[in-house]
C-alpha positions as CSV (number, residue, x, y, z in Angstrom):
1,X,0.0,0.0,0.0
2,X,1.4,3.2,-0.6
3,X,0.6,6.2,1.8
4,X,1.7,10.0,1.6
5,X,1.9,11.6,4.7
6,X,1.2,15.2,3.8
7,X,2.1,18.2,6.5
8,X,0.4,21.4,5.7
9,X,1.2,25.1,6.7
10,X,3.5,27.8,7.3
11,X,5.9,28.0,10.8
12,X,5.9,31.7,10.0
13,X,2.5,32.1,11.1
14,X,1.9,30.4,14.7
15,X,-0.5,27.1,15.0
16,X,-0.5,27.7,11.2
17,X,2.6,26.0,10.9
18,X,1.1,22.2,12.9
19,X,1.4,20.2,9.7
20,X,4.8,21.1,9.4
21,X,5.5,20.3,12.7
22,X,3.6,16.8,12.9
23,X,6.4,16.2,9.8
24,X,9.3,17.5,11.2
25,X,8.3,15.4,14.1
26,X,7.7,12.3,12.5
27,X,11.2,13.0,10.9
28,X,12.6,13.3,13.6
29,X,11.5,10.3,14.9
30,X,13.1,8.4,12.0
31,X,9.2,7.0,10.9
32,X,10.6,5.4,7.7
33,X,8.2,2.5,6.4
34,X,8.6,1.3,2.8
35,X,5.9,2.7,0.7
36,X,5.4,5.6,3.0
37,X,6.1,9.7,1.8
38,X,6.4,11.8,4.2
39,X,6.2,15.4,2.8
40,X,5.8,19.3,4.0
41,X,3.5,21.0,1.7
42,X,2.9,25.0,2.0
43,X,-1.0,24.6,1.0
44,X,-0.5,24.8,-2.7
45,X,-3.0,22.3,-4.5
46,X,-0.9,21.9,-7.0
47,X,1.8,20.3,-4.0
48,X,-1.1,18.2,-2.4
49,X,-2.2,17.2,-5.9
50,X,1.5,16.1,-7.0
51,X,1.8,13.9,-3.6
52,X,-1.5,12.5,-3.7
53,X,-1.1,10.9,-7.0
54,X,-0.7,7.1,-7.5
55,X,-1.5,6.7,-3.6
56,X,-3.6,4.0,-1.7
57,X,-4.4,6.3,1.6
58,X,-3.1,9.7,1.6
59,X,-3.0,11.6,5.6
60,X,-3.4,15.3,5.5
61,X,-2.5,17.2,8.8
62,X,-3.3,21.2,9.1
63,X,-5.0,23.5,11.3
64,X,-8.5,23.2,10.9
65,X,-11.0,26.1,11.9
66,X,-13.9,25.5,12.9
67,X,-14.9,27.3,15.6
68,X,-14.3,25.4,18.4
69,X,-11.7,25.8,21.9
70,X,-8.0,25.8,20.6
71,X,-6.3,22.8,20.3
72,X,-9.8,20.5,19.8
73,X,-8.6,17.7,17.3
74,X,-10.7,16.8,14.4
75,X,-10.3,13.1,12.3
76,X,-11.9,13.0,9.3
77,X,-12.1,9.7,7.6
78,X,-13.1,9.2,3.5
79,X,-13.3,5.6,2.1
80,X,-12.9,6.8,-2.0
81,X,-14.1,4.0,-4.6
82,X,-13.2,5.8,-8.4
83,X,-16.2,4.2,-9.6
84,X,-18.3,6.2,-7.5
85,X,-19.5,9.6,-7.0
86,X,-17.8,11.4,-4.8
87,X,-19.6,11.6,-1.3
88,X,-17.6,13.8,0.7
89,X,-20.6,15.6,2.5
90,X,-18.6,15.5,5.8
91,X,-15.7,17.7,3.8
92,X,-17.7,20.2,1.8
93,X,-16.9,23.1,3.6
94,X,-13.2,22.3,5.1
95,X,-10.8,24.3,3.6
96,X,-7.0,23.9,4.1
97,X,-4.8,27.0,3.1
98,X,-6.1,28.7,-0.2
99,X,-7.8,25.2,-1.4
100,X,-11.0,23.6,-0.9
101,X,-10.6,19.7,-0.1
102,X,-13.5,19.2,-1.9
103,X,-12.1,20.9,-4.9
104,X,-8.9,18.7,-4.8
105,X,-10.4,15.8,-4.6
106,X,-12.9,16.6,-8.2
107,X,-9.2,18.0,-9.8
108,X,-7.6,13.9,-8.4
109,X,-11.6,12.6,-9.9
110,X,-10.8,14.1,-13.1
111,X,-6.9,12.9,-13.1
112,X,-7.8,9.6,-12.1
113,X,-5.8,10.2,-8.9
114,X,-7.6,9.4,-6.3
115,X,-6.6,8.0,-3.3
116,X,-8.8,4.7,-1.7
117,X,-8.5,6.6,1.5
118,X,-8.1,10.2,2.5
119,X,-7.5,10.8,6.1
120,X,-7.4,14.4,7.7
121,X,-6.1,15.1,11.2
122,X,-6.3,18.7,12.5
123,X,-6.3,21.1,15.3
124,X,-8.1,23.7,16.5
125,X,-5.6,27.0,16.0
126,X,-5.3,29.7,19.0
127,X,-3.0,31.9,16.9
128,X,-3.1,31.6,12.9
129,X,-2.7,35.1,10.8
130,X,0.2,36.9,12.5
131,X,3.7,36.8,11.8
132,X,4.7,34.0,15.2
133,X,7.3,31.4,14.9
134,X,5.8,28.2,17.3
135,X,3.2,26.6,18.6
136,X,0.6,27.9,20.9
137,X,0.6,26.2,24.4
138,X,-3.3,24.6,23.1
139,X,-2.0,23.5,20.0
140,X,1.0,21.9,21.4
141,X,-0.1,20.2,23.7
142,X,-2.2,18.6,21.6
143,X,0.7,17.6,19.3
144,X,1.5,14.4,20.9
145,X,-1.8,13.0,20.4
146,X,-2.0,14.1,16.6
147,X,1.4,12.4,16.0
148,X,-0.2,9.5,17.5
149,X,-3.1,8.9,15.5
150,X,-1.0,9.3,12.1
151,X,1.5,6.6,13.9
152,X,-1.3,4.4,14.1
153,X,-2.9,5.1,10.6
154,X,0.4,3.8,9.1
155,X,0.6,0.8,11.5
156,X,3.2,2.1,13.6
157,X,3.8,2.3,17.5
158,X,6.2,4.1,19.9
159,X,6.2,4.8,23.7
160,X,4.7,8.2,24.3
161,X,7.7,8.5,26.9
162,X,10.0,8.5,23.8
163,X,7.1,11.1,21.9
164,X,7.4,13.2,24.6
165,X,11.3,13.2,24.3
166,X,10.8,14.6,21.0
167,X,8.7,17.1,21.8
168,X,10.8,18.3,24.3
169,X,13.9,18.3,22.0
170,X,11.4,20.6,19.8
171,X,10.2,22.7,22.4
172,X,13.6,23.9,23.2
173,X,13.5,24.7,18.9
174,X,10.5,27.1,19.3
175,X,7.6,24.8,18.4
């Protein structure tokens, strides 16, 4: 099965930056499976489009507003079969950056590109739209858990002792 792992946002602009983050993270934590990309995207579609192509399950982590207290996590869940029409009811109004999933997924429809699966992990941002390098103290403290579930999505397991060793090291990096 082949999986992208795709980080979205921009460390220049507070809990914008979580996708980037959950990357750097997993990076850090040497996740290397066979069949598994693990990518930073800035929001582009063209980027997500490019990693999402000839991929069985593809994992999109961002900030995700929706009104809710900072640092709520959302999972979002899409089973895709290419010979259906596209139900994504749950997604229609979720934007990420300066793209509408729903939009994405029609341009990987009309491409042929789409993914069995599309996952989406998120967080509730505190601080999105000024110029702040790190994470607020909602956001990253939620951090942990969202590096968990996309751990688990890929079948893979680690002792939060040895997550929270991480975050530490990155904490002392301004996350």
């Amino acid at each position: 099965m082949n999986i992208a792992i795709i980080g979205l946002g921009n460390i220049l602009r507070g809990d914008d930056g979580l996708g980037i983050y959950v990357i750097r993270m997993l990076k850090a934590l040497n996740i290397h499976y066979k069949n598994v990309n693990v990518v930073e995207c800035d929001g582009s579609a063209i980027c997500v489009l490019n990693h999402m192509q000839n991929m069985d399950k593809v994992i999109i982590i961002d900030s995700i507003i929706k009104g809710n207290k900072p640092g709520t996590i959302y999972y979002f869940k899409v089973s895709i079969r290419s010979s259906d029409p596209l139900n994504i009811e749950q997604l229609r109004n979720l934007s990420l950056h300066d793209l509408k999933l729903e939009d994405v997924l029609l341009m990987c429809k009309a491409l042929n590109q789409l993914p069995k699966e599309l996952i989406i992990i998120g967080c509730e941002p505190r601080e999105f739209n000024s110029f702040k390098i790190g994470l607020s103290k909602e956001v990253k403290d939620s951090l942990i858990k969202i590096v968990d579930l996309v751990l688990k999505e890929i079948g893979a397991t680690l002792q939060h002792i040895s997550l929270k060793d991480h975050l530490n090291w990155f904490g002392k990096r301004s996350i």
